[in-house]
N, C-alpha and C positions, 0 to 999 in steps of 0.2 A: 504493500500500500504506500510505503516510505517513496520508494521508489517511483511510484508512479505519478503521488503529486509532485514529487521534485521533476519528473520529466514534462509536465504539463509547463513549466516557466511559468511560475507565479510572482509576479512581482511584488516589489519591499513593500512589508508592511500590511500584508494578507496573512492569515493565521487560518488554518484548516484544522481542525476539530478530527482528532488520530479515535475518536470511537463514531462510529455508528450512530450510538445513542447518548451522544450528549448534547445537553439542551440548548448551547450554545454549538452552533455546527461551525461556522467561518467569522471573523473578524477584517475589516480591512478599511481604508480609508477612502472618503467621496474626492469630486473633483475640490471641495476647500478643506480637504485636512481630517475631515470631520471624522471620529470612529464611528463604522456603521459596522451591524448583527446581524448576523441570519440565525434565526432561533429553528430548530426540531421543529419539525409540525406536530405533534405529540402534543409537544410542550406547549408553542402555541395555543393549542385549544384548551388545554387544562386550564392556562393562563387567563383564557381567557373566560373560562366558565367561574374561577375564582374571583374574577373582578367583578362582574355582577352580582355574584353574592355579596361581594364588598360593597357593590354601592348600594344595596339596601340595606344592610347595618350601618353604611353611612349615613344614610335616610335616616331611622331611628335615631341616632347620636346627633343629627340635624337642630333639634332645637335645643341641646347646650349650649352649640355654637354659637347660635344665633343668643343666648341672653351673656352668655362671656362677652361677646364681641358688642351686645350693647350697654353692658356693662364699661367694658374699658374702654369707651369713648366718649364717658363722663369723665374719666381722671383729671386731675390738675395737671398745667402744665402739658409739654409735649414728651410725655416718656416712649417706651419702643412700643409696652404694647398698646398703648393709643394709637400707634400710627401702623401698627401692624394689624390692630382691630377694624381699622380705618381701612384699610387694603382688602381686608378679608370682605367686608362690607359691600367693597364696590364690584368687587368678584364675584358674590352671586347677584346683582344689579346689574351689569354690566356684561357678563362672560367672556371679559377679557379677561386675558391669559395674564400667568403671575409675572410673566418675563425672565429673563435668562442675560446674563451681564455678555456670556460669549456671543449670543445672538446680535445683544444690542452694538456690541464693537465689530464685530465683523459684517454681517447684514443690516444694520441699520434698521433692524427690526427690534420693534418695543413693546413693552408688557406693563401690568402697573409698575412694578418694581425697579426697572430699568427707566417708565417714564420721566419723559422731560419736561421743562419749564415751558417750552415754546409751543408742547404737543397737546395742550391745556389750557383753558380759557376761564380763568372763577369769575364769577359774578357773585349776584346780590343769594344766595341760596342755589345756587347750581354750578356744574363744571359743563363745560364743553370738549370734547374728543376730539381731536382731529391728529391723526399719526399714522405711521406703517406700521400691521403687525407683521406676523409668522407667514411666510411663504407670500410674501409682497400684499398681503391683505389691506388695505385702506381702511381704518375703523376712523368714523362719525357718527356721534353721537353726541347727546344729553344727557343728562343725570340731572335731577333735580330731587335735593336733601341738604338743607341748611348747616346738619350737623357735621356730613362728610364736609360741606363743603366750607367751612367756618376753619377745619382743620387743616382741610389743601391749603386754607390760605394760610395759616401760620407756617405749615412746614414750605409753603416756597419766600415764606420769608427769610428762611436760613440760607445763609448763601452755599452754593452749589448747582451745578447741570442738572441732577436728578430732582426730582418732585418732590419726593415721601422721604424724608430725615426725622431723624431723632435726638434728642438730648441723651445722652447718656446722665451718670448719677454726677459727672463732672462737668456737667454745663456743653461737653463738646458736641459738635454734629457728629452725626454718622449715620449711614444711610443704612437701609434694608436690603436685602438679595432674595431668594425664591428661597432658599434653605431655611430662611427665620420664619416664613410665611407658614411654611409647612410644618415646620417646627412647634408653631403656634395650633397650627390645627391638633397636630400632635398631641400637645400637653392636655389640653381641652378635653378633646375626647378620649384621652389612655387609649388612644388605639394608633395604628397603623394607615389613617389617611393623610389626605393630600388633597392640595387647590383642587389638581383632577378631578378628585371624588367631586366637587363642586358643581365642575363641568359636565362631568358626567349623569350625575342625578338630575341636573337642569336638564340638560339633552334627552333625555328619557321623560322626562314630563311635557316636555313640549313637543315631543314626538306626538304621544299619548292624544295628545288634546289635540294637534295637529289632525291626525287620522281619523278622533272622534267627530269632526268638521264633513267627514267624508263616508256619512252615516248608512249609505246602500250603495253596491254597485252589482251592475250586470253582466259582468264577466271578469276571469283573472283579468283579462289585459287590462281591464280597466283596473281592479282594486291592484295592480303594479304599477299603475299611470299613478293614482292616489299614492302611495308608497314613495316611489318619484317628489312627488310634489312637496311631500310633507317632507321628507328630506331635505330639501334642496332649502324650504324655510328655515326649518331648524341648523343645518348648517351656515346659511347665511349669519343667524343669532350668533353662534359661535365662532365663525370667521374662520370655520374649516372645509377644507371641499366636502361634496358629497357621499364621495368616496371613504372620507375617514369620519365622517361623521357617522356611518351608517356601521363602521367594521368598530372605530373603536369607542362611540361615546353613546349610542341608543341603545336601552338593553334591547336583546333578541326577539325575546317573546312580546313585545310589544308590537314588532311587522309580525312575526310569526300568527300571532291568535287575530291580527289584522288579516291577515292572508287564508285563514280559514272561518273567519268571519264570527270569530265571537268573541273581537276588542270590545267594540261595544255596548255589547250585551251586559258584558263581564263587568265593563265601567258602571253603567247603568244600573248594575244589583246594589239592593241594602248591604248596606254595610253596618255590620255591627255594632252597635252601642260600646262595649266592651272594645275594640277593635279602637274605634272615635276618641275616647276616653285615654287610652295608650299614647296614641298618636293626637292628643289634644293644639298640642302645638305648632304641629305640620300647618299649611294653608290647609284647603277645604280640597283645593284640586291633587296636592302631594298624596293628602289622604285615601285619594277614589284612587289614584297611581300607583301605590304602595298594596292596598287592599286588591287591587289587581294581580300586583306581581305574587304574592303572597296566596290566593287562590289560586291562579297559573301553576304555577312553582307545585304546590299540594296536588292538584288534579294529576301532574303529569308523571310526579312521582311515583317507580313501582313500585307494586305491594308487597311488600313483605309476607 
């Protein structure tokens, strides 16, 4: 096997994966540098069945976040997690991305994190968007929230490029990065998520409600035309093509039980008191989305 990829001429900087079954199969670098994965298809799917179970116990852990995060945008002063609570805030309001320091220096592509002073407009109670995201994306937009935006204005008062800074306990600036962001989510929930999860639960509710728009059709090609469409909005929200909105941020079974025609139906059921009461905190729509997957998920499970 030695032999044979060394006779192939692999050039520097490619790493081939000497078993069969490991999860990471090849390594190697894009035309900018960049390390890129080729993952086991195995693994892949496992991967990926894992992460939607993830973003429904994200769902659930959803409204801690949400009272920490409006909790620490009361604090005095501009401490980190004020301005990390403040980040978190505009992340699921906004579904912009947390940003990436290497993106912003090499592509000119921006996140909250990485945002700029120029890519940002405050006024009297609102911000204005105007900047490049991820994969040359144009985001414009609005916000309007007196509190976030009371605090964007303090922190571009600190001198600096980047938007969102903090005081440390010595009076100094220092900015945020995606790692504090997540880090933040972290502590909050004892668990193991991330901005993603953010992303992704959003993605999946607005799929949801997307499809429910699209309450009868008369043939597959049609409910794949619906499918299509509802896509293509929900990716637009998130400023990802279609393509990856559909593979990596919508859960499954949401086209799936779309495509066999009992989304819904299934939306549409009582939902239980006991169920409502757990999930008190969710909005009104997370709750019919979650009761969803959660039915779904039960029915489809085999019987023991």
């Amino acid at each position: 096997m030695i032999r044979r990829i060394k006779s192939i001429g692999i050039p520097p900087g490619v790493w081939i994966c000497p078993s069969a079954n490991g999860h990471i199969q090849a390594t190697g670098l894009d035309a900018r540098r960049r390390k890129q994965y080729r993952y086991h298809p195995k693994w892949r799917e496992l991967r990926e069945q894992n992460k939607y179970e993830h973003v429904m116990q994200f769902a659930a852990a959803l409204p801690a976040v949400r009272a920490r995060v409006a909790s620490d945008m009361t604090l005095e002063g501009l401490p980190r997690d004020k301005v990390l609570a403040t980040i978190v805030s505009l992340l699921e309001k906004t579904l912009i991305r947390v940003g990436n320091a290497e993106y912003a220096e090499k592509n000119k592509s921006y996140g909250l994190t990485t945002m700029r002073h120029r890519h940002v407009e405050i006024g009297h109670g609102m911000l204005r968007f105007d900047f490049t995201g991820k994969s040359g994306k144009q985001w414009k937009l609005q916000v309007e929230d007196r509190r976030i935006a009371n605090i964007a204005k303090r922190c571009a008062e600190i001198p600096g490029h980047e938007l969102f800074k903090y005081l440390d306990d010595d009076g100094e600036a220092r900015t945020v990065d995606s790692g504090e962001v997540n880090a933040y989510i972290k502590e909050v929930t004892k668990q193991d998520f991330t901005a993603k999860d953010v992303r992704t639960w959003a993605a999946t509710v607005l799929a949801a409600l997307a499809l429910s728009g699209f309450r009868k059709y008369d043939s597959e090609a049609e409910a794949k035309r619906n499918v299509v469409a509802a896509i293509e909005r929900v990716a637009k929200q998130l400023g990802n093509t279609p393509a990856i909105c559909r593979k990596s941020y919508v859960h499954p079974e949401i086209l799936s039980a779309y495509m066999s025609g009992d989304l819904v139906n299934m939306l549409d059921a009582k939902i239980s008191q006991k169920f409502k009461r757990q999930y008190a905190k969710l909005t009104s729509d997370e709750i019919m989305v979650l009761a969803f997957l959660h039915k779904r998920l039960r029915a489809l499970k085999p019987e023991a």
